[in-house]
SELO-539915 format. One record per residue (C-alpha): residue number from 1; x, y, z. Coordinates in nm, 3 decimals. Example, Ala and Ser with C-alpha at 12.3 -4.5 7.8 and 13.67 -1.06 7.14 Angstrom:
residues 2
NODE | n | X | Y | Z
NODE | 1 | 1.230 | -0.450 | 0.780;
NODE | 2 | 1.367 | -0.106 | 0.714;
END
This chain:
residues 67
NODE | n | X | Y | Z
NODE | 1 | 0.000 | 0.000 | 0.000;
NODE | 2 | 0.282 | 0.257 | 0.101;
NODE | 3 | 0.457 | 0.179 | -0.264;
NODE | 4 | 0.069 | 0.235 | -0.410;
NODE | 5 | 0.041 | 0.580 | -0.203;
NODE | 6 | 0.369 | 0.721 | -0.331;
NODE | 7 | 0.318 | 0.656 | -0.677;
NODE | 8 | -0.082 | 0.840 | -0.641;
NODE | 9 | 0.196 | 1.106 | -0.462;
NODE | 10 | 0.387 | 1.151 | -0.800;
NODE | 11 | 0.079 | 1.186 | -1.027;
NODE | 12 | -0.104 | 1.417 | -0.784;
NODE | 13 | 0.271 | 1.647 | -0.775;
NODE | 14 | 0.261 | 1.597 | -1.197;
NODE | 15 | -0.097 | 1.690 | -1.257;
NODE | 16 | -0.034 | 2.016 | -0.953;
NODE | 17 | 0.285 | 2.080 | -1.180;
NODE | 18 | 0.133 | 2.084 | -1.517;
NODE | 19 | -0.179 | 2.291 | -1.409;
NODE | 20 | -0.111 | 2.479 | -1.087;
NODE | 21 | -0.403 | 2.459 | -0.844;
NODE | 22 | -0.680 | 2.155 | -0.808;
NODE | 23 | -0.972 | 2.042 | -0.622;
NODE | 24 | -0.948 | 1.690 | -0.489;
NODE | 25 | -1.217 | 1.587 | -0.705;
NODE | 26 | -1.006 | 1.742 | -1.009;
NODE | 27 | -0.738 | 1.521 | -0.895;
NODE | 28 | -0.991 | 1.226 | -0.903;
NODE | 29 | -1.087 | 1.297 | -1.187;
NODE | 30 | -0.732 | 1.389 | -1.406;
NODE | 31 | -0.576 | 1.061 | -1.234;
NODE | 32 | -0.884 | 0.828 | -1.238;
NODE | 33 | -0.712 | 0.751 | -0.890;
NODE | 34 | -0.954 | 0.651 | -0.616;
NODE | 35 | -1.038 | 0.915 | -0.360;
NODE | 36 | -0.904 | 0.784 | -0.076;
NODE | 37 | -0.549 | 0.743 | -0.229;
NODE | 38 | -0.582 | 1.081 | -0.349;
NODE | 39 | -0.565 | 1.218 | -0.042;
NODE | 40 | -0.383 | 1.002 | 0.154;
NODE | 41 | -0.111 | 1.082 | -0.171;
NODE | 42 | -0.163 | 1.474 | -0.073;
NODE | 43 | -0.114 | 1.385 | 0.276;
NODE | 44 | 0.222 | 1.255 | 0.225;
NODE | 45 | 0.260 | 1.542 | -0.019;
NODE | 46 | 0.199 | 1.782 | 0.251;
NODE | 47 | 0.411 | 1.621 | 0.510;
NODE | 48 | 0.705 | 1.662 | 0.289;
NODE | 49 | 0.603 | 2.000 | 0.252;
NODE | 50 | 0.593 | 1.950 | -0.078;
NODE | 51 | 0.196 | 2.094 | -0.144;
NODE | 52 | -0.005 | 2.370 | -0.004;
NODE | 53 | -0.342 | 2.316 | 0.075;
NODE | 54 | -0.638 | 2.593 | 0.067;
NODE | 55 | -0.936 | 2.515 | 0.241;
NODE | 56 | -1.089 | 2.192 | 0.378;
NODE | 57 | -0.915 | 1.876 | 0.250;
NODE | 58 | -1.207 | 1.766 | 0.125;
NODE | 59 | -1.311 | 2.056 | -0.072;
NODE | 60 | -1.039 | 2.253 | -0.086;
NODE | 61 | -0.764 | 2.342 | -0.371;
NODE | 62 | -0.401 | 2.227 | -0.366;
NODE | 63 | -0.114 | 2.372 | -0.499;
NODE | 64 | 0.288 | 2.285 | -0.562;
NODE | 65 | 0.472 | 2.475 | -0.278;
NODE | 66 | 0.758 | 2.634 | -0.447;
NODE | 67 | 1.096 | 2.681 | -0.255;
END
């Protein structure tokens, strides 16, 4: 599952790269990922401090954090 989570990880930081902000469900649906990976992917995303995230989780926008 971890290996599965970190490769939802890269495609959420891809899809974020190529078109800046997006809704969870945006992710859903640009991925055709499952929801629950999805964010557990921006979770790990986050921890990293890798993604910003505006809002609720749930129905809120992420971004790329740039450093």
């Amino acid at each position: 599952m971890i290996t599965e989570i970190g490769i939802v990880a890269g495609d959420i930081w891809h899809q974020l790269d190529q078109k800046g902000k997006l809704s969870v469900n945006d992710l859903v649906q640009n991925t055709g990922r499952d929801r629950n990976l999805i964010l557990m992917g921006l979770g790990w995303l986050a921890r990293e401090g890798h993604v910003f995230i505006e809002g609720d989780i749930g129905t809120g926008v992420a971004s790329l954090t740039r450093k």
